[in-house]
C-alpha positions as CSV (number, residue, x, y, z in Angstrom):
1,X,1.3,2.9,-24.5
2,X,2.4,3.0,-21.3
3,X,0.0,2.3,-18.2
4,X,-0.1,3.1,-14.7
5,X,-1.9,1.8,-11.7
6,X,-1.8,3.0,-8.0
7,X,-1.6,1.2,-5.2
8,X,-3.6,2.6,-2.6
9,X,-2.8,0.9,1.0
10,X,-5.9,0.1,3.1
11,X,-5.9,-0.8,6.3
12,X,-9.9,-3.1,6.4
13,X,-11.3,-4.5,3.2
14,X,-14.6,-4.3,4.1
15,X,-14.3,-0.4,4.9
16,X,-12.4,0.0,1.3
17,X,-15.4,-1.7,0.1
18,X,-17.5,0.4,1.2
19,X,-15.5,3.7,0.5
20,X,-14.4,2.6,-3.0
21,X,-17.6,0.9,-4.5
22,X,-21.0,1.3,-1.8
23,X,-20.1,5.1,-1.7
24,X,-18.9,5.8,-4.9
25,X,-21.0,3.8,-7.1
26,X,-17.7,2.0,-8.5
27,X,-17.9,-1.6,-9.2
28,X,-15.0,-3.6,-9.5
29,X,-14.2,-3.4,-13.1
30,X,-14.4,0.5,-13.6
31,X,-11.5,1.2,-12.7
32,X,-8.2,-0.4,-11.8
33,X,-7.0,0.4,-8.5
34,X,-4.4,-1.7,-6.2
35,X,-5.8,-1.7,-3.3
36,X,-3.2,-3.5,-0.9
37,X,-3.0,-4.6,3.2
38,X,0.4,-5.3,3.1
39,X,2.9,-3.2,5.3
40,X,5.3,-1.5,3.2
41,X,3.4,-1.6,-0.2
42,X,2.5,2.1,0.1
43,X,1.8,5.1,2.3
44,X,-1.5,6.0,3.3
45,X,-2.8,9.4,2.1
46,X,-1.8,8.5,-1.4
47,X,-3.5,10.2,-4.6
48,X,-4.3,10.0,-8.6
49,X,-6.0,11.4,-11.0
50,X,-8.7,10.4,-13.2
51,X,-8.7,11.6,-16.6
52,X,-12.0,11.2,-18.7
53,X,-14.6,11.4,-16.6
54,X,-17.9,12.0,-18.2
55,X,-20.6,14.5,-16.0
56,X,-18.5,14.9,-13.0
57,X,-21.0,17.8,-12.1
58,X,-23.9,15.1,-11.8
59,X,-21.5,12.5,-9.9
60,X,-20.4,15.2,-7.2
61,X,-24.1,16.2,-6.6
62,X,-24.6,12.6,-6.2
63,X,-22.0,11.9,-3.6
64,X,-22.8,15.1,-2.0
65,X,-26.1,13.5,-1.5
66,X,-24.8,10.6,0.0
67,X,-23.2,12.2,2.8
């Protein structure tokens, strides 16, 4: 089986922090993501998908909820 993971370029870890686990609800083991300061490892604005995700309905009324 092939496997995939995206590197998503951030420019301040505590600000990916919050965005991709405070926000979210995420923890660090639920999903793998690169997430990567470097120059040159990726372009900002990037995208993937998630396939699988069980009561996206309920999670997007949660976010919602957060904002």
């Amino acid at each position: 089986m092939t496997s995939i993971t995206p590197v998503f370029r951030i420019f301040d870890y505590a600000k990916a922090i919050e965005f991709y686990i405070d926000w979210p609800g995420f923890s660090i083991d639920s999903i793998l993501l690169n997430l990567s300061e470097h120059h040159g490892d990726c372009t900002p604005g990037a995208s993937a998908c998630i396939d699988g995700f069980e009561n996206l309905q309920d999670y997007h009324h949660l976010l919602i909820k957060k904002s």
